[in-house]
Legacy VTK file of the C-alpha trace (Angstrom):
# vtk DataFile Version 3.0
C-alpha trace
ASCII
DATASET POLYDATA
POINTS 68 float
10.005 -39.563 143.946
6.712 -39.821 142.375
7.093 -35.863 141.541
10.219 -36.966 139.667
8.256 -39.684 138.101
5.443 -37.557 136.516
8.045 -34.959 135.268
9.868 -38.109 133.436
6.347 -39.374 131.838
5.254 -35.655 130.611
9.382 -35.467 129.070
10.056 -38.321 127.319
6.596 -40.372 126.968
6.413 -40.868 123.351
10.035 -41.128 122.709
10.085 -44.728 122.699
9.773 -47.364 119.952
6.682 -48.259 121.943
4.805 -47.565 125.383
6.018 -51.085 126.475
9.776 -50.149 125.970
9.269 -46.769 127.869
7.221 -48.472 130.235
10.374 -50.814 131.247
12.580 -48.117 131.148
10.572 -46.156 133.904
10.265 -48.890 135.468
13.978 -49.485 136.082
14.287 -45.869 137.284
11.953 -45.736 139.612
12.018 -48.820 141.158
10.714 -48.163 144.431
7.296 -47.324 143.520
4.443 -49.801 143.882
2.019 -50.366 140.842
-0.111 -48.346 142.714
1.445 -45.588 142.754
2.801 -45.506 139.418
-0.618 -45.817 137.958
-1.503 -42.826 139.971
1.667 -41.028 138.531
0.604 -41.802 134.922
-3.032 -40.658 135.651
-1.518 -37.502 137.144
1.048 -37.033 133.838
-2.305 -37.208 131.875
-3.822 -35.170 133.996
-1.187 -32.414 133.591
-0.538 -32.718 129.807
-4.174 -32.178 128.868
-4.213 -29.286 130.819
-0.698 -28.011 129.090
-2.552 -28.603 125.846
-5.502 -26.700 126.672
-3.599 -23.802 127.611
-1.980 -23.512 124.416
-5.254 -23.688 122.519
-6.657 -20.935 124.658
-3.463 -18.922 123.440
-3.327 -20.082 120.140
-7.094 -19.086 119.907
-6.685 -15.721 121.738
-3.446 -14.948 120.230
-4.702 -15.574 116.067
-7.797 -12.712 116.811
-7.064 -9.606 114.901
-5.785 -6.645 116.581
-8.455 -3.868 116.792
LINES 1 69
68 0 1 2 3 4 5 6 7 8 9 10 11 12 13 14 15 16 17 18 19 20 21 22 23 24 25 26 27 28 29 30 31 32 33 34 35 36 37 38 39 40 41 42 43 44 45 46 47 48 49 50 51 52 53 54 55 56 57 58 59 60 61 62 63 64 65 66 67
């Protein structure tokens, strides 16, 4: 479940009004999962989408270097 809950942080964080509305509304999905372990999943989301990002400045850097 907490797979499921990372996947729905990295998809649709940012989509809300605000992070307290999204917050609520992951909340009511996934309402088996302890503060704990929600924290962890948001950590883990973060974790995950600044990696994501630094992949696609590696290729945007590697992929703007003139051909030779």
């Amino acid at each position: 479940m907490q797979e499921r809950l990372i996947s729905y942080i990295i998809e649709t964080y940012g989509k809300y009004g605000n992070a307290w509305e999204w917050l609520y509304a992951a909340r009511k999905l996934f309402p088996g999962l302890s503060a704990p372990q929600f924290s962890e999943a948001l950590r883990e989301a973060g974790r995950r989408a600044k990696e994501h990002a630094r992949e696609l400045e590696s290729f945007e850097t590697n992929s703007n270097r003139p051909v030779r």
